[in-house]
VEXFIKE-904527 format. One record per residue: x, y negated, z negated of N, C-alpha, C, O in turn. Coordinates in steps of 0.02 Angstrom, whole numbers, plus 32768, in hexadecimal, padded with zeros to 4 digits. Layout:
% residues N
XYZXYZXYZXYZ/...
END
This chain:
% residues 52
DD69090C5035DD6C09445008DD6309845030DD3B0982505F/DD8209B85024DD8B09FD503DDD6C0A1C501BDD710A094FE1/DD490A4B5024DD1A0A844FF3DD230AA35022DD210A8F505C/DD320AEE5007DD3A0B375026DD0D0B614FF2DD1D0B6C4FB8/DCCD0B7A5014DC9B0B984FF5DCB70BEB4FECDCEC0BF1500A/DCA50C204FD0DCB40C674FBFDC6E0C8A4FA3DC590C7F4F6B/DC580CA94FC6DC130CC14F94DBDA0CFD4FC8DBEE0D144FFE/DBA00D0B4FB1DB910D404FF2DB5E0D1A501BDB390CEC5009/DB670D3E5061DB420D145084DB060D3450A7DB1B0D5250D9/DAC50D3B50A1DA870D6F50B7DA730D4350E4DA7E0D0750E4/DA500D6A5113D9FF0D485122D9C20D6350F7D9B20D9C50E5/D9AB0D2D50F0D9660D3D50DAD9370D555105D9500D60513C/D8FC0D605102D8CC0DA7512BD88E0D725112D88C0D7450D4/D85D0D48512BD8240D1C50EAD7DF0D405122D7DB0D3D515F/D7BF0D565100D77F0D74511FD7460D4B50F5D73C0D4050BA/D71E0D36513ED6D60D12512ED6980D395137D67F0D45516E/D6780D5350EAD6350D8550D2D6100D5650DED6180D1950DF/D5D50D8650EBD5940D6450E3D5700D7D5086D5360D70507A/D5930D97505DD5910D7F5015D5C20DA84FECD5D60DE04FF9/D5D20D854FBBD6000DB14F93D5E20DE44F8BD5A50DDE4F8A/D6040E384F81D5DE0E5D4F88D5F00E724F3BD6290E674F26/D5BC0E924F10D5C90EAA4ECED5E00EF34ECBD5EA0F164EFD/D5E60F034E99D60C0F524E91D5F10F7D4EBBD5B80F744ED0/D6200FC14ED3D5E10FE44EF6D5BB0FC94F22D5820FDF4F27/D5CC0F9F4F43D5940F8D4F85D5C80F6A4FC8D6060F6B4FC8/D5A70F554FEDD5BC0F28502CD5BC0EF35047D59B0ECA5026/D5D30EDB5078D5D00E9D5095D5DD0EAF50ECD5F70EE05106/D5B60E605111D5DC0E655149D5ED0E2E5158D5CB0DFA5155/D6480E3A5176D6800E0E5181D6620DF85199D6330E1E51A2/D6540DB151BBD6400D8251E4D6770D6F5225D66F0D6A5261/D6B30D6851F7D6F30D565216D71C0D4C5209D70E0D3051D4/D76D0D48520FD7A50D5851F3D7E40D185214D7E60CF65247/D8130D2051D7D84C0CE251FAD8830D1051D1D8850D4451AF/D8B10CD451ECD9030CE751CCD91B0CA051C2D9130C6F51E6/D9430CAA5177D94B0C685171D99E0C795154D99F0CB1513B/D9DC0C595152DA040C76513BDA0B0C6650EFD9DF0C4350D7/DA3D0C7950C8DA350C72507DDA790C975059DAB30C9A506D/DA5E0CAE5023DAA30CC24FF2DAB70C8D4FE3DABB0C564FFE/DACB0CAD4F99DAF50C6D4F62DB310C424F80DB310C054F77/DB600C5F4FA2DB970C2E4FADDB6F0C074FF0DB9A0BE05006/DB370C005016DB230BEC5065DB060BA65032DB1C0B6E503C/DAD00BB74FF8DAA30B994FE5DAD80B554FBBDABF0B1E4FB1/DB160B614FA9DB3A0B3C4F79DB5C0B1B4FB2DB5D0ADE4FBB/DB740B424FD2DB970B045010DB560AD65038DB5E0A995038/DB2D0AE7504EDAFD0ABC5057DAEE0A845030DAFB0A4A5041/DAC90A9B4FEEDADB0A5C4FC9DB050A384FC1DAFC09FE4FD3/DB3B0A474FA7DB710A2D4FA6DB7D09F74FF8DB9209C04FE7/DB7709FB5031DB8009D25070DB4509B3505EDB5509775062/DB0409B5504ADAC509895058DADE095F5017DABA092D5017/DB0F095A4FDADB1B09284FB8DB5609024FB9DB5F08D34F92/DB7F09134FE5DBB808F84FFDDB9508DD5049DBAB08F6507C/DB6E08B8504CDB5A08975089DB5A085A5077DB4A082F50A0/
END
């Protein structure tokens, strides 16, 4: 089967707090990643992990 995916493709930005911070206040990042993503990345992915 052929699937040709179409859709947008981001990276994501995921930052690790030391607590959610509430309105009006702060946090500090601990540390940071990149993970890639967007709707058409996330549907073709699935899509190959169920055609296995």
């Amino acid at each position: 089967m052929d699937v040709v995916g179409m859709g947008t493709l981001a990276m994501d930005k995921l930052y690790k707090v030391d607590v959610l911070p509430k309105e009006d206040s702060f946090c500090v990042i601990e540390n940071t990643a990149y993970a890639p993503g967007g709707s058409g990345t996330n549907v073709i992915v699935q899509m190959g992990r169920c055609l296995k």
